[in-house]
Biopython code that builds the backbone (N, CA, C, O; Angstrom):
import numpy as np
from Bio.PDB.StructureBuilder import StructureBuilder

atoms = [
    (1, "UNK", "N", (7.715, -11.019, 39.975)),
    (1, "UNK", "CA", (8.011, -11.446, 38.632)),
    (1, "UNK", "C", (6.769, -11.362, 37.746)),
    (1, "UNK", "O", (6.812, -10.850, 36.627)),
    (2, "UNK", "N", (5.636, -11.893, 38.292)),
    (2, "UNK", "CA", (4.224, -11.556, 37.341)),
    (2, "UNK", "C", (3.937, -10.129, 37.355)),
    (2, "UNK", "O", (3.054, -9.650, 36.644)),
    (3, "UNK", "N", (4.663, -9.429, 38.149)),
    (3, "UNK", "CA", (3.940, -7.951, 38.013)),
    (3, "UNK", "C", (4.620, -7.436, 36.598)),
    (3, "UNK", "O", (3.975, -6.656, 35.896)),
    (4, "UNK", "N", (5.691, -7.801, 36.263)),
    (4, "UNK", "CA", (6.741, -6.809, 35.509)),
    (4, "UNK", "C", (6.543, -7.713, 33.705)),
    (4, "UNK", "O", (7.069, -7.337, 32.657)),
    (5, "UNK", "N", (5.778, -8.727, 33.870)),
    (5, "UNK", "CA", (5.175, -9.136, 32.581)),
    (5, "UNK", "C", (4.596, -8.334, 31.888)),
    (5, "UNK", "O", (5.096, -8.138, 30.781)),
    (6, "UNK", "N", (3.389, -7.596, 32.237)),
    (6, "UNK", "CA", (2.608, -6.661, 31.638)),
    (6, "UNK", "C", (3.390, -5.436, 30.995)),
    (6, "UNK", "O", (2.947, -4.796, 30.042)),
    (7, "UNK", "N", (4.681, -5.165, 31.663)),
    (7, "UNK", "CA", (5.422, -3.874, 31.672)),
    (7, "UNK", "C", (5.990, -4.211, 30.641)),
    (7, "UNK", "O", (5.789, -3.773, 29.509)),
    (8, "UNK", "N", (6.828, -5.113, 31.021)),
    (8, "UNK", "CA", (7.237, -5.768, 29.402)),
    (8, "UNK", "C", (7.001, -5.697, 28.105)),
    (8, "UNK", "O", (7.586, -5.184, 27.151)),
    (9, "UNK", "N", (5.399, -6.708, 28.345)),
    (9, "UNK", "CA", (4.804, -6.711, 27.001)),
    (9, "UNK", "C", (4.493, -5.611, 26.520)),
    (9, "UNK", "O", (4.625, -5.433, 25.309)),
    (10, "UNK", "N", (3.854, -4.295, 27.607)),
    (10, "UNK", "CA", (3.604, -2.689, 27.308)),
    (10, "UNK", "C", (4.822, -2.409, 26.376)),
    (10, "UNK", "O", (4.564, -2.101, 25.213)),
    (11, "UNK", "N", (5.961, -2.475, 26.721)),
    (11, "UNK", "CA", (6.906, -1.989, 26.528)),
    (11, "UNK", "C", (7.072, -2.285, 24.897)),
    (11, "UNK", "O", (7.171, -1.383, 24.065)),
    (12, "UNK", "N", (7.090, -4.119, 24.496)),
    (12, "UNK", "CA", (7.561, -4.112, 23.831)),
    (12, "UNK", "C", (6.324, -3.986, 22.371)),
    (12, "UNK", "O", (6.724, -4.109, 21.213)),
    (13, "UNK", "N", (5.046, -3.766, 22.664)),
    (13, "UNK", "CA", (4.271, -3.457, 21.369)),
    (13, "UNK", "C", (4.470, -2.193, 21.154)),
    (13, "UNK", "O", (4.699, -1.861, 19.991)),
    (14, "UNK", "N", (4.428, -0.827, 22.547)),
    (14, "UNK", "CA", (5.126, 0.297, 22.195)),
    (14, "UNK", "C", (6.483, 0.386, 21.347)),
    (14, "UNK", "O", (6.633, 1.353, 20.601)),
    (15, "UNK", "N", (7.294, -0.419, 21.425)),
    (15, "UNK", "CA", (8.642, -0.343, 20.667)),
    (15, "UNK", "C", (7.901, -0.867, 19.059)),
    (15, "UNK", "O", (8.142, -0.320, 17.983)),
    (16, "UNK", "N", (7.184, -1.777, 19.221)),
    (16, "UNK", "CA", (6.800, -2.653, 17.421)),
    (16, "UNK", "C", (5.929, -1.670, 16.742)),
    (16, "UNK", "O", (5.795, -1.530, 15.527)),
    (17, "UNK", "N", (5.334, -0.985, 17.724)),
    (17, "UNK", "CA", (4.764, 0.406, 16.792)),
    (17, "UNK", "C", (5.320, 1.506, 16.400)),
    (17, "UNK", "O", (5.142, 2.008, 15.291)),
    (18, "UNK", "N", (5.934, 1.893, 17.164)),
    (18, "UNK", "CA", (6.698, 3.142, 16.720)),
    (18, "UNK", "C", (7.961, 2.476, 15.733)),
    (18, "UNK", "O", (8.564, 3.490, 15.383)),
    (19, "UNK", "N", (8.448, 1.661, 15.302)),
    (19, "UNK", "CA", (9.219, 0.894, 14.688)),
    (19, "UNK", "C", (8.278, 0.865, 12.880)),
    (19, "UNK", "O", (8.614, 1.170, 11.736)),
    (20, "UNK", "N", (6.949, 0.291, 13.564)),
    (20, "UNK", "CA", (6.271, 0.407, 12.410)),
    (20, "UNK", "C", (5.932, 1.853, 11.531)),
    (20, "UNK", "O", (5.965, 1.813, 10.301)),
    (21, "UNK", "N", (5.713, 2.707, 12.016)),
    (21, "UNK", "CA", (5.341, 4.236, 11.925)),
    (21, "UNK", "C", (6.482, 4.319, 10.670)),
    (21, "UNK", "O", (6.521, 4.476, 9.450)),
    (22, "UNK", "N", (7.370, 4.107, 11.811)),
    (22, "UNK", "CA", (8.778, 4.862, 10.927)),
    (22, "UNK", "C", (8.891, 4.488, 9.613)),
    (22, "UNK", "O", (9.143, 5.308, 8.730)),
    (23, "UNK", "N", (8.697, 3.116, 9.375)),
    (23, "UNK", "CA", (9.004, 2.669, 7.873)),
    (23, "UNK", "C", (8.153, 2.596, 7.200)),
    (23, "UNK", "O", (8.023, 1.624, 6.456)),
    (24, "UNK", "N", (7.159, 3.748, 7.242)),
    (24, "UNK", "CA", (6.131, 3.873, 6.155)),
    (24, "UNK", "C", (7.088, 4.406, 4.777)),
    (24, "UNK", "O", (6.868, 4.031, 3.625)),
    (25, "UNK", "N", (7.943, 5.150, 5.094)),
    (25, "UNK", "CA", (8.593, 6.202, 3.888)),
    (25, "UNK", "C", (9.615, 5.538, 3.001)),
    (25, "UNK", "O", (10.089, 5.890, 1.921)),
    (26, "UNK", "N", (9.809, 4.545, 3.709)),
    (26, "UNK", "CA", (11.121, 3.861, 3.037)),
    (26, "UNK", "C", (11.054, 3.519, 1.945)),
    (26, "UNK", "O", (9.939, 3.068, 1.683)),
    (27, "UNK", "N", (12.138, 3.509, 0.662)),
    (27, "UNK", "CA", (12.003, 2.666, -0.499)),
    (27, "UNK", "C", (11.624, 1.316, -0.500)),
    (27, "UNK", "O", (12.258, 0.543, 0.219)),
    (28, "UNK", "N", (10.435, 0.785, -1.381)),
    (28, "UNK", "CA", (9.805, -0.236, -1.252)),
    (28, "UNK", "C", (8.704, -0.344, -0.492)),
    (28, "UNK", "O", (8.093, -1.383, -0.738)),
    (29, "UNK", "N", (8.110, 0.471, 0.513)),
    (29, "UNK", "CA", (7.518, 0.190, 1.109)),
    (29, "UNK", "C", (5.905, 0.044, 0.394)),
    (29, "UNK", "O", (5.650, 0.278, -0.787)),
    (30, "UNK", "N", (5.076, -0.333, 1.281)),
    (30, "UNK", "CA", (3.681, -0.094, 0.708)),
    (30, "UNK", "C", (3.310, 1.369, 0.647)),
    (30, "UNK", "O", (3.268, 1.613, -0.559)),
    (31, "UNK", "N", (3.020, 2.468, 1.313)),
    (31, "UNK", "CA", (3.402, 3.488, 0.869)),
    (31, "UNK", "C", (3.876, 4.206, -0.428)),
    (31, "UNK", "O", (3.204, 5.011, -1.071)),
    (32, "UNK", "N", (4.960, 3.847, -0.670)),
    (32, "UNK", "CA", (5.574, 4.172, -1.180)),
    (32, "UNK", "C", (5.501, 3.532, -3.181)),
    (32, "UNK", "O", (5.846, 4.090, -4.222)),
    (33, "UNK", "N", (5.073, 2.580, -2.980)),
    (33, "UNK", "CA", (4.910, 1.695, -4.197)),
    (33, "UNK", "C", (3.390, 2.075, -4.330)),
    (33, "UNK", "O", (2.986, 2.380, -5.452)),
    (34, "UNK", "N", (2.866, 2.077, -3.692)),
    (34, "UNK", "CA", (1.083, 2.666, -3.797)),
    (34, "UNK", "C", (1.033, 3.810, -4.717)),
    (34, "UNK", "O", (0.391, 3.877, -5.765)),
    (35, "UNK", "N", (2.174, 5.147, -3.927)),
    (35, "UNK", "CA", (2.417, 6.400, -5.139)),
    (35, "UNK", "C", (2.656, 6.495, -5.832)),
    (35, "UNK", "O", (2.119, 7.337, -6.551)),
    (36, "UNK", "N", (4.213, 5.326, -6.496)),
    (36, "UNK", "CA", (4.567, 5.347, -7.247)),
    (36, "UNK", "C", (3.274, 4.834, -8.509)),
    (36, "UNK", "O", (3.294, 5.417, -9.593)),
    (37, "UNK", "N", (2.318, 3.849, -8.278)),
    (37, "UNK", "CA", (1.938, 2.752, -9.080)),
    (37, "UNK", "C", (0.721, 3.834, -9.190)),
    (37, "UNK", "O", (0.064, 3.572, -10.198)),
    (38, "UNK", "N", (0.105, 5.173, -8.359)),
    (38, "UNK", "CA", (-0.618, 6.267, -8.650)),
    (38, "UNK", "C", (0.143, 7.029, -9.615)),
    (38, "UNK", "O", (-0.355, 7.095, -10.739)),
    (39, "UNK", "N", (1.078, 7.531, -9.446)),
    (39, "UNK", "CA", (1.847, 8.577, -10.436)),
    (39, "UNK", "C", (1.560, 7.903, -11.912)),
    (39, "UNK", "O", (0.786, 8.428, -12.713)),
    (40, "UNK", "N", (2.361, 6.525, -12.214)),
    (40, "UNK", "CA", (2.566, 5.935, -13.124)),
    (40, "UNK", "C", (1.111, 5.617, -13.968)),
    (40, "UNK", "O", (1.200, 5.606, -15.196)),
    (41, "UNK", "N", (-0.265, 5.350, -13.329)),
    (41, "UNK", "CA", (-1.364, 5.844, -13.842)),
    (41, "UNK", "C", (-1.897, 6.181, -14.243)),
    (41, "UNK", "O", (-2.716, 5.726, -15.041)),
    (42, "UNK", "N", (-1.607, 7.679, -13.709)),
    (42, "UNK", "CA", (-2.071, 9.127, -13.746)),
    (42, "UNK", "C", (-1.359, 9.558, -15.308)),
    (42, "UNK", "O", (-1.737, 10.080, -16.356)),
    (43, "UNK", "N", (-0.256, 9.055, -14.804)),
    (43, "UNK", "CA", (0.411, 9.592, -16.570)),
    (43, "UNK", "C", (-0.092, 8.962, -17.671)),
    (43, "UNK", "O", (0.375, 9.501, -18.674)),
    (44, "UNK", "N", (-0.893, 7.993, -17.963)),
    (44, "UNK", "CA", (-1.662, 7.109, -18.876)),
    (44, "UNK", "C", (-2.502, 7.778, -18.580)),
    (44, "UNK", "O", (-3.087, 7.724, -19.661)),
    (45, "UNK", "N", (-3.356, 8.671, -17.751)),
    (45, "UNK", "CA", (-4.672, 8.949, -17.950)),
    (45, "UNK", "C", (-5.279, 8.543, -17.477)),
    (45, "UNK", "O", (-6.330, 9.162, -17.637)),
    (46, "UNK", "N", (-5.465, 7.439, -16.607)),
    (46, "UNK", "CA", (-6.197, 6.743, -15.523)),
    (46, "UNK", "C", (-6.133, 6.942, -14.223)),
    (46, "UNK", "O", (-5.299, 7.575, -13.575)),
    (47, "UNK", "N", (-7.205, 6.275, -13.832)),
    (47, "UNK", "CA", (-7.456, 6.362, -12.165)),
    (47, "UNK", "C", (-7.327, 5.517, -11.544)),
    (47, "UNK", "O", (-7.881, 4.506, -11.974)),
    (48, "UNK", "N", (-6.648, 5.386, -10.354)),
    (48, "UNK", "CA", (-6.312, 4.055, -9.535)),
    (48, "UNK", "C", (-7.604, 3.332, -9.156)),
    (48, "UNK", "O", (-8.362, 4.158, -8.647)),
    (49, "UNK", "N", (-8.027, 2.398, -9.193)),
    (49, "UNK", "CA", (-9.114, 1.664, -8.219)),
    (49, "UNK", "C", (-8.818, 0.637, -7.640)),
    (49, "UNK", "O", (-7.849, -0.070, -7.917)),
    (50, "UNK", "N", (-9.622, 0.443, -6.772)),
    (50, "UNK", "CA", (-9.040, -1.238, -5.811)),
    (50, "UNK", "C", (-9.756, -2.253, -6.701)),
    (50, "UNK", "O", (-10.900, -2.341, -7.147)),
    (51, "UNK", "N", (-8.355, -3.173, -6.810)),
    (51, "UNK", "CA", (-9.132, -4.303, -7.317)),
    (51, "UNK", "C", (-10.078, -5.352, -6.555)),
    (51, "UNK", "O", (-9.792, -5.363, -5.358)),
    (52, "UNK", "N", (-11.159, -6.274, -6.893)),
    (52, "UNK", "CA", (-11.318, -7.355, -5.479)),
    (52, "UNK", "C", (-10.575, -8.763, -5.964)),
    (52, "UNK", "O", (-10.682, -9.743, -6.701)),
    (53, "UNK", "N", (-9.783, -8.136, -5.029)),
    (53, "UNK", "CA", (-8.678, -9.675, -4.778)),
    (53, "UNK", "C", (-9.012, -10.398, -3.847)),
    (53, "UNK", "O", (-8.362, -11.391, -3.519)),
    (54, "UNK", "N", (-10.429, -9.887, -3.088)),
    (54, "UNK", "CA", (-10.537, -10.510, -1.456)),
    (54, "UNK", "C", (-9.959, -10.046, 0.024)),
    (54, "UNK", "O", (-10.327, -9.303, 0.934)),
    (55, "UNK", "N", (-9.059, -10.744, -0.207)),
    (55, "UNK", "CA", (-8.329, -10.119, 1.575)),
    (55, "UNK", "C", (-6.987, -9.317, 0.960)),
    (55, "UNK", "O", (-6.556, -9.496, -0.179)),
    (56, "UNK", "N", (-6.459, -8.463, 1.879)),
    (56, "UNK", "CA", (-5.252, -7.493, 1.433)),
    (56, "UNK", "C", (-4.508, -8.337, 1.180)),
    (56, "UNK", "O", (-4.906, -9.450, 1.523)),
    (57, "UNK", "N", (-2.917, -8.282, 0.393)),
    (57, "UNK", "CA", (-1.785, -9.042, 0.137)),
    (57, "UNK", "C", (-0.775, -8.290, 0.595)),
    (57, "UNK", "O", (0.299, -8.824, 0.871)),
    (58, "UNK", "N", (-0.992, -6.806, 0.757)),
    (58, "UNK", "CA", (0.208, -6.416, 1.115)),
    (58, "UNK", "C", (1.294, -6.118, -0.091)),
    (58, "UNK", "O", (2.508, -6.019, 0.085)),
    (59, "UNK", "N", (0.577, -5.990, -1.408)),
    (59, "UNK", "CA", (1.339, -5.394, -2.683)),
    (59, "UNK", "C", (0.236, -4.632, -3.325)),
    (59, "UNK", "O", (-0.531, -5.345, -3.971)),
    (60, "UNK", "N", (0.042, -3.726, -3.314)),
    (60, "UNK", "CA", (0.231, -2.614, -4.266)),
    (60, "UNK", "C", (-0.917, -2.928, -5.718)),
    (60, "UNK", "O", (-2.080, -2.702, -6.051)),
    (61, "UNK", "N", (0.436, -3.646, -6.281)),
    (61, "UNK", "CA", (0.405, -3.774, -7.783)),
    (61, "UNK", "C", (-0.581, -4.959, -7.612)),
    (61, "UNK", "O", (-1.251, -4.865, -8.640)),
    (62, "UNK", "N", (-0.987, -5.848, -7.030)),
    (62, "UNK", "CA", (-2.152, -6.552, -6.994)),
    (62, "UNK", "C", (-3.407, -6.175, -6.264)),
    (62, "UNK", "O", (-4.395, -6.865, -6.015)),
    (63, "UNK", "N", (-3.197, -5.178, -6.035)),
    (63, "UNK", "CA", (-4.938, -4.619, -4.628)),
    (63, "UNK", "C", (-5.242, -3.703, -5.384)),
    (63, "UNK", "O", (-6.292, -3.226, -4.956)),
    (64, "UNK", "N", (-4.798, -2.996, -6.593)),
    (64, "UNK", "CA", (-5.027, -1.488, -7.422)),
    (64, "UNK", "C", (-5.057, -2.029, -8.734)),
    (64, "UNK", "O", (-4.070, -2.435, -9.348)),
    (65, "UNK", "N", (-6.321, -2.016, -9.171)),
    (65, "UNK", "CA", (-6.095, -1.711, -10.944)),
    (65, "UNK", "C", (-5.574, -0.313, -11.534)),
    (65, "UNK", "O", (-5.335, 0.324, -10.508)),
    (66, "UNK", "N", (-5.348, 0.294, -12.335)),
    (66, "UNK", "CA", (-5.463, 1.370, -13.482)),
    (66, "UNK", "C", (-6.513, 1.352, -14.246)),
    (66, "UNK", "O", (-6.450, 0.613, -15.229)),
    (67, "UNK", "N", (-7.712, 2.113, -14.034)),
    (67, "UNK", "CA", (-8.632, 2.272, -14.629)),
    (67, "UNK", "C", (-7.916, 3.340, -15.842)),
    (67, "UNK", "O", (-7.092, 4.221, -15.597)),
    (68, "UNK", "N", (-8.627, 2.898, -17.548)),
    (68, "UNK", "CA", (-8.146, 3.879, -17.891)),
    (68, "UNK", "C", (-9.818, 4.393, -18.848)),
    (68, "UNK", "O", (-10.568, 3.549, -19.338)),
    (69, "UNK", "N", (-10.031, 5.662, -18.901)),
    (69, "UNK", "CA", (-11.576, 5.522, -19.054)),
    (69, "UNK", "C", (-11.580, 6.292, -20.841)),
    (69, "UNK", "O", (-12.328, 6.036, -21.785)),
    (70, "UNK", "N", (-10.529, 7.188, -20.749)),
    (70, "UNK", "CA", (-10.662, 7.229, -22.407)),
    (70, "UNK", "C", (-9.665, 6.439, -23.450)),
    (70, "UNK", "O", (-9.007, 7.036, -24.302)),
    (71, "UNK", "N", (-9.652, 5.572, -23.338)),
    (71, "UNK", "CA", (-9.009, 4.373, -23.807)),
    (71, "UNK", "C", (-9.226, 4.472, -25.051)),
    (71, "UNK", "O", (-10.192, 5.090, -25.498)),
    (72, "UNK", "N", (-7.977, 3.618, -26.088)),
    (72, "UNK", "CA", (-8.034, 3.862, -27.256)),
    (72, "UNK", "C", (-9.079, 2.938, -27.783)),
    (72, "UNK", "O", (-9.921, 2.379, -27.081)),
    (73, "UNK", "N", (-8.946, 2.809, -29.223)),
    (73, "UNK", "CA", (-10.253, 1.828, -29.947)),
    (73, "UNK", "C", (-9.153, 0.528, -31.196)),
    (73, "UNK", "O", (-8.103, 0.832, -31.760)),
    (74, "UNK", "N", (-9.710, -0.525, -31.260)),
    (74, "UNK", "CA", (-9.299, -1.331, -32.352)),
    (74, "UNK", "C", (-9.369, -0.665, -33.594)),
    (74, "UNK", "O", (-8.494, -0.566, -34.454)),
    (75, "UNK", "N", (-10.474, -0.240, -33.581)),
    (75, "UNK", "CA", (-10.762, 0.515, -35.239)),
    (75, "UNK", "C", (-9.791, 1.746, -35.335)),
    (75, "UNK", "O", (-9.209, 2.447, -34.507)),
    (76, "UNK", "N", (-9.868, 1.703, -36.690)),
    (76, "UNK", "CA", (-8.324, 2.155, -37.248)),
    (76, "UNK", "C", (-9.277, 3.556, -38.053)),
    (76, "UNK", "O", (-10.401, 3.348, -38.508)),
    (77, "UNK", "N", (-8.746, 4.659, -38.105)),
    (77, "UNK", "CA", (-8.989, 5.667, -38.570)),
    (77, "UNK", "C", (-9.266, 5.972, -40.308)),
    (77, "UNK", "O", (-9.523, 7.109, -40.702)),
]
sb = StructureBuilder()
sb.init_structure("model")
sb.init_model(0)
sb.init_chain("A")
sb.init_seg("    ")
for serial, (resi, resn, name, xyz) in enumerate(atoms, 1):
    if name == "N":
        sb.init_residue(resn, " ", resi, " ")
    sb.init_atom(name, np.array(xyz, "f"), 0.0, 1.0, " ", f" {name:<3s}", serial, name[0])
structure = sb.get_structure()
């Protein structure tokens, strides 16, 4: 019975990884919201950068600013 513990547990982080792999692509994912929140950027003219929030959160839209570097001006023409 103690031998087949290890096999087990082998077994079952092999299953929680390949589980993980898979749902990189999915709608919503981090992945996936990362590109989108790059695309959406990019079309303003800016560049993604990491913000420091400290430790990861696991969203996207809070770990990435939009740098935008030719930005408009207050003064009026």
């Amino acid at each position: 019975m103690k031998r087949s513990a290890p096999i087990t547990l082998f077994a079952l982080s092999l299953a929680l990884a390949a589980s993980s792999c898979a749902s990189t692509d999915r709608p919503g994912s981090y992945a996936t919201e990362l590109a989108r929140l790059e695309e959406s950027c990019r079309a303003r003219g800016g560049i993604l950068t990491p913000a420091d929030v400290g430790r990861p959160l696991g969203r996207p839209q809070t770990e990435y600013a939009c740098r935008i570097n030719d930005g408009g001006t207050r003064l009026r023409n």
